[in-house]
Each structure stands twice: as C-alpha cells, then as structure tokens.
N, C-alpha and C positions, 0 to 999 in steps of 0.2 A: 471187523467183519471181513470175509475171505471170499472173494471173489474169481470163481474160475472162467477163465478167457479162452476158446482154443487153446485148451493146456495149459495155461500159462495163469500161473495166479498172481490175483489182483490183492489189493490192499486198499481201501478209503483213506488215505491221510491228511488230518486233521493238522494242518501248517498255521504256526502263528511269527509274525516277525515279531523278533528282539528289536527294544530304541537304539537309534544308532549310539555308537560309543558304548555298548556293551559286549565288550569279548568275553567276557567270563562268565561260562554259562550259569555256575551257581549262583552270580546274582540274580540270574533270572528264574531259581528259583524259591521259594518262602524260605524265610530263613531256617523252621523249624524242619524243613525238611531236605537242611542241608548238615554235610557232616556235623555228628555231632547234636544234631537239632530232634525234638521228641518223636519226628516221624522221618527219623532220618533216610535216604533214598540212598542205596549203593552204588558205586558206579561199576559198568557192566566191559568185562575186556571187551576188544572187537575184533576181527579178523583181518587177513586183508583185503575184502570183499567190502570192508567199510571207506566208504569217501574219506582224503586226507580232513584231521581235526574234526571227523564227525565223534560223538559223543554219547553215550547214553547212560541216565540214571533209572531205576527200577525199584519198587515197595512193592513187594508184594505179600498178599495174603493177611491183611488188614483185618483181624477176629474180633467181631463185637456181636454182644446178644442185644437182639431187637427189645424196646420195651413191651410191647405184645407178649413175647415170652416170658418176660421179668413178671409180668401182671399177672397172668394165668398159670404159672409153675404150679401155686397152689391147688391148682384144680384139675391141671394138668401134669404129671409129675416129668413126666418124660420132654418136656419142654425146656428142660434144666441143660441140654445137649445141643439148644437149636442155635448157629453163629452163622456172623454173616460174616463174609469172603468178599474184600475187593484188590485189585490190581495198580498199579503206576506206571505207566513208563513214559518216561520226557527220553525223544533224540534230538541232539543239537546239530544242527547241520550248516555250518558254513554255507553264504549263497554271495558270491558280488561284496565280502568286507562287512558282511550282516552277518546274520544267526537266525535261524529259523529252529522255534523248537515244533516237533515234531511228535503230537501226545495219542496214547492208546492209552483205554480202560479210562482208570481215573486221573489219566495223568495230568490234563490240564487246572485240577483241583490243584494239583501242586505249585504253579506257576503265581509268582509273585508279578501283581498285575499292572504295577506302577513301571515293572520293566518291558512291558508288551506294546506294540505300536496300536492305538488303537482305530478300529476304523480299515486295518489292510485290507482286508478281504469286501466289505463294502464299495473302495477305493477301487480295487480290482473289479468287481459286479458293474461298475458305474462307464467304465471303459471297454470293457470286452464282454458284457452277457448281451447276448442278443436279445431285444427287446420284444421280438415275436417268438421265441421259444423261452417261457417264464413258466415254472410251476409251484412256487410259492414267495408269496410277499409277507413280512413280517415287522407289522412299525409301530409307532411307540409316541404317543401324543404326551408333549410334555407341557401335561395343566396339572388341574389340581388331582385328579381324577388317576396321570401317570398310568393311564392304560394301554394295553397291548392288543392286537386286532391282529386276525392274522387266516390269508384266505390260502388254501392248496388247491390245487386244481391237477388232477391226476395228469393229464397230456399237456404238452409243448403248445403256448397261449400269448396272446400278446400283451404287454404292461398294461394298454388302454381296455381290455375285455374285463380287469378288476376291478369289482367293484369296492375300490378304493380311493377315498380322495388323496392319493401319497403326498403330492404335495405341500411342505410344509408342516408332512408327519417327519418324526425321526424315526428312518427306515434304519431294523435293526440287526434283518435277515433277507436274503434272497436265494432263492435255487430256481437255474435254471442253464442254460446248455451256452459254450462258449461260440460267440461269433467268429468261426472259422476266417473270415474276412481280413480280421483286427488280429488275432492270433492263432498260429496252425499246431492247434492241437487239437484235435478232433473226435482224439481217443479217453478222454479225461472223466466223460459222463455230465450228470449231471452235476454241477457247482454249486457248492452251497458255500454263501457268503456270510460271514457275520465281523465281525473282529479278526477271524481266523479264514484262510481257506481250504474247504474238502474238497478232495477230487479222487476219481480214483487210478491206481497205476501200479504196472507190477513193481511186485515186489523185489526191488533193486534200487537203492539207495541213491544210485549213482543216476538214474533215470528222474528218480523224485529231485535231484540237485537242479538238470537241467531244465524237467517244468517250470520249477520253481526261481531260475533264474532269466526265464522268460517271462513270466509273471512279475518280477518285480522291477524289470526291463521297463513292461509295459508301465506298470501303474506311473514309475519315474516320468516315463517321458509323453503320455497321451491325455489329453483332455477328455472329461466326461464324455458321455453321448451325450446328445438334444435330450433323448427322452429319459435320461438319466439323471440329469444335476441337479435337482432334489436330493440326493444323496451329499452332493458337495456344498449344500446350502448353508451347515453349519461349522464353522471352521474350528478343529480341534485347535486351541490351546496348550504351548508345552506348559507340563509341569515348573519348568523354573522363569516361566515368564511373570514378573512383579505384579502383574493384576490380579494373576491367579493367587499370590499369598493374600492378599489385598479382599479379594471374594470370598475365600477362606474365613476370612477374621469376622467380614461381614456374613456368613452364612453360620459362623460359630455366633456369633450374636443374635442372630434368630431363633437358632434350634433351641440355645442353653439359656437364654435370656435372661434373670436376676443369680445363674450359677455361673455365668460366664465368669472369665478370670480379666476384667477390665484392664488388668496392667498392660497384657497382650494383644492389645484391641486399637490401637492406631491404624489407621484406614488413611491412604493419598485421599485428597479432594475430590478425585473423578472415581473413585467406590463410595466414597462417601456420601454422593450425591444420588447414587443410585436408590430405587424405588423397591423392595421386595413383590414380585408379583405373583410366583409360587412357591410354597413346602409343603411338601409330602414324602410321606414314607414309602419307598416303593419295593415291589424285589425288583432283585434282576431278571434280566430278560429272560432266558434260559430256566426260571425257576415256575414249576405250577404248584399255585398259591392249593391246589386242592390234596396235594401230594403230602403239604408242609403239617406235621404234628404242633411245632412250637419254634418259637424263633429265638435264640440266645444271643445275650451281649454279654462278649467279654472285656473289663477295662481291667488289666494288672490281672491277680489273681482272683478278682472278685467277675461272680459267673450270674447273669439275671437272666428270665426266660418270659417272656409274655407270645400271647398267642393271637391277639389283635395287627394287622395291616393299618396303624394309624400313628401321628406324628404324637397321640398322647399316650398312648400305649406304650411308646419307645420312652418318651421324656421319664412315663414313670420308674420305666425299668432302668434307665440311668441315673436316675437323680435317687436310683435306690439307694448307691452306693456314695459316701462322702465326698468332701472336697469341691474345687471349682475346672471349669472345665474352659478350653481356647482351642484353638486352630489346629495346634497338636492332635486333639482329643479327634479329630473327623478320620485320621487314617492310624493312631496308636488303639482307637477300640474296633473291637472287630467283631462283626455279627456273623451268624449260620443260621441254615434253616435247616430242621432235622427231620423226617419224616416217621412214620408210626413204627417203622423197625427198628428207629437209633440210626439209620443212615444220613452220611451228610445230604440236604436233598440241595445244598448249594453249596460252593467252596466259602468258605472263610475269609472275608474280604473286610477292607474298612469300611468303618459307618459311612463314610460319603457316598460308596458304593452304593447304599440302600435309600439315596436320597433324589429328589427331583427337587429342583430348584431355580427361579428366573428371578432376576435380579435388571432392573434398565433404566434407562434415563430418555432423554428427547433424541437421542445422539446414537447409544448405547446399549443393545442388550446382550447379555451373557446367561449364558443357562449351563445349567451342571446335569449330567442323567449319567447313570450307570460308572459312576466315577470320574467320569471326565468334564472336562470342562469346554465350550464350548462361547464363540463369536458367531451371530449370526453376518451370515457375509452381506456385506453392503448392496452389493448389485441385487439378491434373494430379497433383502429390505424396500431397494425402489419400487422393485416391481410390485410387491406386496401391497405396498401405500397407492400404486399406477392402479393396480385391480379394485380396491377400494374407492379410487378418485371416482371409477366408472357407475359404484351407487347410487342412486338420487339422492339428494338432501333436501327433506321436505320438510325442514324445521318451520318454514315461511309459512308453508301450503295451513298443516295441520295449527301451527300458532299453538301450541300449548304451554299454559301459561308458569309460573314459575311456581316451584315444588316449597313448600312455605316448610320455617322450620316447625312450624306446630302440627304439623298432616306426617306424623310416626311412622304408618304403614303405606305401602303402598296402595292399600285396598283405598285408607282415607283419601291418599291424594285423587285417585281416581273415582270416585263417587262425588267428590267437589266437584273436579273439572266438570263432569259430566251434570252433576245439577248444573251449573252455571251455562250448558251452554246446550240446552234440550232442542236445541232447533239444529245443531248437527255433528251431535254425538251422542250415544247409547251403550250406556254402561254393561261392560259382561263381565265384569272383575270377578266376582261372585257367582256368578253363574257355569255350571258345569252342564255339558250334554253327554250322553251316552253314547258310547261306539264299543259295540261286544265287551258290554258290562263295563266296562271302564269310561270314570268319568273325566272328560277332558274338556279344559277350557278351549274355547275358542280362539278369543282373544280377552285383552282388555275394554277397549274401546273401538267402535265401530263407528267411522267416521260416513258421512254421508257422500262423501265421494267417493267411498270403497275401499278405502283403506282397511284392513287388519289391524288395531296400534295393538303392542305389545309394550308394556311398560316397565320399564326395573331400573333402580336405585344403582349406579357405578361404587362397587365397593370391592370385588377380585372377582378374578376368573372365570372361578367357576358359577357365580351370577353370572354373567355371559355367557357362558357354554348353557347354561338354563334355558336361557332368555330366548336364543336362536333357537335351540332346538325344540323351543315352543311352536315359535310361530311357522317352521318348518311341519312339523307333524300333525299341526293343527290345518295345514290346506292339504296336505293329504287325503287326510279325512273327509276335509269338504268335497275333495275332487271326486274319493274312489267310495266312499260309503253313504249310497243314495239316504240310507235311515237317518245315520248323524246327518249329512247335509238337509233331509227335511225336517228334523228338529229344530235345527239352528232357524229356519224359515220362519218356520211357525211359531216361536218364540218372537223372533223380530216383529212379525204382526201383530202378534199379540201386543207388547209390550209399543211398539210404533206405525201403525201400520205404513205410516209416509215411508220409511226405510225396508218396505219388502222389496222392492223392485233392485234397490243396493244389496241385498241380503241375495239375491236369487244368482248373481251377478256372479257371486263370492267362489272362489278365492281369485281376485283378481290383482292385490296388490296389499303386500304385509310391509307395514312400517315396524321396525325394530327404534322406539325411542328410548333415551340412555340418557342418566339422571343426569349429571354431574356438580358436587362444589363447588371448582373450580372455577370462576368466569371467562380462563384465558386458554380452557380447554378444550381441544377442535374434538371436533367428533368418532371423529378413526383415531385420535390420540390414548390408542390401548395395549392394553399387552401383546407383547407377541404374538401369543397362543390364542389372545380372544382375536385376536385380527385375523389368523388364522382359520378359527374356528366360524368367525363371521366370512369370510370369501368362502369357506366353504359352503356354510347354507346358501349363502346368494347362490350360490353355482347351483345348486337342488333346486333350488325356488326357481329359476330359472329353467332349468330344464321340464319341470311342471309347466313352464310356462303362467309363471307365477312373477310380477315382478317386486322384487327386493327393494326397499328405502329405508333411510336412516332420518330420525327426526332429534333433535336436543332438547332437554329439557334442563332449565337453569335449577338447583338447588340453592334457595335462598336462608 
C-alpha cells in the first residue's frame, strides 16, 4: 500500500527480525523457495540507493486456477482462462548485527518461521505503545476452545475502555500509535504489532534502517509498561533449550498415541512428570477459519485434506498415511489452509504450528501456541495464585458431602445431596427457566443462605471454562431480566416456599464447587487457563457486584 505524504510517498512496512546468529538471509527463507527449491525466489540486483548488505528476493506471478473455476468450466466454458496472480518479495536489511526481513505482497508466506524472533513486535507494543492511544487488541486464549477475540475501535482509546479481560490472555496483535515520550518517532502512524512490526515510512530504505534500529534499541534495553506486561507474562522458550525437545516428545505422545514411534520417546523426569491439560487443533492467528475451503497435511509425498477444525479430524488425516510417527513428525509435516479459489489462505507451516497445547506440574507450566513454546513467568504465576487466594472458600460454610463412586452423573450426585438435606438446599440441577426463548439453568443447588452452587466433576479445562461461565451468565439474568428473575421466584415458592425470601435476594453470591479425586488436592490447584478463566469471572461477578466462592467437593 502507497501512501502519499506531502509529496512524499509512504510505504507500510511489514519488519520481521531474524534469530540472532543468522546472517544468511536464505536460511531465513523455506527452503523450497530457495535457489533451486520448487518455488524458487530470485534474487533482485540493487542500486546504490540500497543500504550496504541490504538484500532482496522476488516470485512473482504465482498462476494457479481457483477450484470454483475447475467445477464450473463445464457449465461455464469460458472459465477455462480464469488464474490467480500473486506476488513475493522478502528485503533483508541489516539492523545492529541482526536481519530484519522486510515482506510485501506474499512475501512473508515465504519466510521459514523457526528463523523468525518470535514475539518482536509485541515486545516493541509492550514498551512504547501508548496505552491511551490503542485501536485494536487481538489475543488468543489458550484452552481447549484456542479461541481468538478481537475488538477495533475506529479512534485513539485507552487499554482499559476494552472490553477485554487481556490479562492472562495471549495477546497476539496490537495497533495503535507510538508514545512519543519512550520514542521520537511521531511520524510512523499507526503500529501494528504482532510477531512482526508495521509502520509506515517513506520510501527510502536507508530511513526504514534507522526506525528500525531504534526500535530494537528500544525493545533491547526497556522494561514493559505497567499497563503492558501481560504481554511479557509468558516467556518464549529457545528452540534449542533441552525441555523444549523434552515437551516435544511429550506432545508427540499425545497427538500420535498407539502410532507414536516409542524408541524416540525418552522424557528427563521433570517433562515426565508433567500433567497434559490442553490439545487442540487450532489455526493460526492470521487465518479466518470462514475464508478456509480445506485444510491439507502434507507428510513426504503423501498429501491428505480434511475440512474439520478438530484434533480427530487431523489424527484421521495422518494416520491416513503409514508408518509411526515422534517429535520429528511435529515440524517435518506441514499443514496449509486453502481457500474456495486454490489460494493459499495460510502459509505452509509445521503441524505444531496448528496446535495449542499445556502441559504443568505443581512447579511447572509450559504451553505451546502458534508454534512456539512458552514458560509461564513466575512472578505472572504469584500473582495469579495472590488473586485467587482473595476468593472465599466456603468448602466449611456449604459442607458438601463427598461425590460417592456410584452417583455417575452429576445430576445423581446432586439430587442425593439435595434429598438428604431438604431443610437447606433446593435442587435446580434439572430445572431450566426461560430468558428470550432460551432455556438456562440457574444453578445447581440453592443453598439457603444464598448461595448459587454450581457443581462440576474436575476432569480438563474446558469443564471449567463451562462451569464459570455458567454461574457468570446465570446472575446476569437474574440481575437484568425482570421475567427470568420472576420465574426463578416462583418456582422457588412453589417448590419451598421457606426459600422465597433467599430466592428474591438472588444473585447475591455464586459458589463455583469443583469435584476433585484427588485428596491432597487444594482448590485453585488447576490449569493455567482454568485459573485464568476463573479470576476472570470473579472479576465480572464482582463487578455485578456479585460475590464469587469456591467450595471442594471430595470424589470418593
């Protein structure tokens, strides 16, 4: 995109660093699209107008017939002519004993991603955006779910005006304007942060060298903002660090499980002890899942295609093809998403790329998204577990007794307690009330001191992510929809009338009780993401002015 400026034309460029230890630009790019390779990238002379050791490779004019036209030829004849046209160009540009490549059109499709720093331009957003001129937030929850949320707000805004709980999300994108303060560059526009940073600047190479060498000036030597380090909450992992082969072997034993290749599967003690707490198939961020025709895996020369967003969809499409599969198999196969024309609608990346993953211990957790690997940082973990200490625990209050192995569902368990103890608790397990046609549980159990109980069986995740956003959406209702709130009444009369006056009260205080096996297991002792996912309802219930409790219940 070309931008005129008082005469002066602008260019957006799209900057990604190179890991350090990489001078040679075509490692940093795929190998097929290096000399020689099936989509090979020419390299382009330069002038003397180019920075010394700048670099550029170019593809261009990429001819492929969309499948739409393949289908309808028949009916259409003259469709036999229709091709699609795309562009490449990576520039390498020396910055500070770095590499910065530098992509237009398709060019970043080209870019072999295991050589890319990831994280820069986030890194850069967390230090120098100004936190009251933001106009889009984009983050990326890593549960089972591996969803993306993502709000724009047309004018200059502040972090806190979003309705976003960011915290604790992995923030995957940012735009918004640089705090002249922290760095004098004033003329850049808006920044968009992801992995990469855009900005925009005339077009003069030698202009783009010095942005960009104050930019990574800055990231080198400045701490987050306050209202930014959420962003540095989870600390990338190199590639050649021993835990990361380690998580590897353990995440190839999940996905491939009776096709694993077990000779390759020795784990240190401290991955071995680790707990699996999420898989799922995800795209990447960059990709909309409504754009995508078909998704292909390619392992060797063998090509499978499924059209399902799910971790059995994937299995089946690899396990189409023979043999066993290990740690190798997560970045030698390579997935794309192709869209209704035949266009790539994602680059070609490894299967890990396409994965979400948490893996933790008492100690320990580590998560994989978007290909990378990831340390939750310790001080992000205090405070997490400090925010949670501030819950009640009303295990004592509510006494609920222990979850027998014979009571299967949860409906059982909860229609026991509840006969057992009719003088101050009222069963709603079963019972649904209406709020604009949909039917929504209340709760489970309604405690005569006003409690909410919610009750669910600890078994992953995403039962927690349920669980909360039950009893969250359920006092809503009670608060803002006179009709459901006088439902719920009149049922409670009906069914006890000693409990209308507790009923009328409602939503006064939602206990989230959580089954567990375990006996030696505390209560916040959960996944990341469900800890996560739990501070963040408190934080809603709260602001309803609703207050939040956590009860245990023993599984015997």
């Amino acid at each position: 995109m070309i931008i005129m400026t008082e005469g002066r034309a602008k260019l957006r460029f799209n900057c990604y660093l190179v890991r350090e230890g990489i001078d040679d630009p075509l490692r940093a790019l795929r190998s097929e699209c290096r000399p020689g390779g099936k989509k090979a990238m020419h390299e382009l002379a330069s002038s003397n107008s180019a920075p010394s050791g700048c670099r550029a490779f170019l593809r261009s004019k990429s001819e492929s017939t969309p499948p739409w036209a393949e289908s309808l030829i028949a009916t259409f004849p003259g469709l036999d002519e229709v091709l699609n046209l795309s562009n490449r160009l990576v520039i390498f540009l020396p910055v500070k004993q770095r590499l910065f490549a530098v992509c237009f059109g398709y060019g970043s499709s080209s870019l072999e991603w295991s050589a890319i720093e990831p994280n820069f331009g986030l890194r850069f957003a967390a230090r120098c955006l100004n936190p009251d001129a933001v106009n889009e937030i984009r983050s990326r929850r890593i549960d089972a779910s591996a969803r993306t949320q993502a709000v724009q707000i047309p004018t200059r805004t502040a972090i806190r005006d979003f309705d976003l709980e960011l915290e604790g999300e992995f923030v995957r994108r940012m735009v918004g304007e640089v705090d002249t303060d922290m760095l004098d560059l004033p003329d850049l526009g808006a920044v968009v942060a992801t992995d990469s940073i855009a900005f925009k600047a005339e077009t003069n190479l030698s202009r783009v060298e010095e942005v960009l060498t104050l930019i990574l000036s800055r990231v080198d030597s400045a701490e987050a903002k306050k209202d930014l380090l959420f962003i540095d909450a989870l600390e990338p992992l190199r590639g050649n660090d021993p835990v990361v082969a380690d998580l590897e072997r353990l995440l190839a034993q999940e996905l491939f499980s009776e096709r694993v290749n077990s000779a390759t599967q020795v784990v240190s003690d401290e991955v071995d002890g680790l707990t699996t707490q999420v898989l799922s198939f995800a795209p990447p961020d960059a990709l909309s899942i409504e754009n995508v025709h078909e998704v292909v895996v390619q392992r060797g020369e063998h090509y499978q295609n499924f059209d399902e967003f799910s971790i059995d969809a994937l299995r089946d499409a690899l396990f189409a093809s023979g043999g066993s599969f290990g740690r190798s198999s997560l970045n030698s196969i390579k997935v794309i998403a192709v869209d209704s024309e035949g266009h790539a609608a994602s680059p070609l990346m490894p299967l890990k790329n396409w994965l979400v993953f948490e893996a933790s211990s008492e100690e320990r957790r580590y998560l994989l998204t978007l290909g990378k690997w990831f340390a939750l940082a310790e001080e992000y973990a205090r405070k997490l577990d400090a925010d949670l200490a501030e819950i009640e625990d009303v295990t004592d209050v509510l006494n609920l007794r222990d979850w027998r192995k014979s009571e299967k569902t949860e409906t059982i368990y909860n229609e026991n307690v509840a006969d057992e103890r009719r003088n101050d608790l009222l069963l709603f397990d079963t019972e649904r009330v209406t709020s604009l046609g949909d039917m929504v549980e209340v709760c489970d159990l309604l405690h005569v001191d006003g409690y909410l109980i919610h009750v669910k069986k600890y078994e992953k995740s995403q039962t927690l992510s349920h669980l909360f956003s039950q009893g969250y959406v359920s006092a809503v209702l009670l608060g803002a929809d006179k009709d459901y709130r006088q439902k719920f009444i009149d049922f409670v009369e009906i069914s006890d009338s000693r409990m209308k006056e507790v009923a009328s009260r409602a939503p006064e205080i939602v206990a989230y009780a959580i089954a567990f096996k375990k006996k030696d297991r505390a209560i916040i002792d959960l996944p990341t993401f469900s800890k996560v996912n739990l501070r963040d309802f408190a934080k809603r219930l709260e602001r309803l002015r609703v207050k939040p409790t956590l009860a245990r219940i023993q599984i015997t």
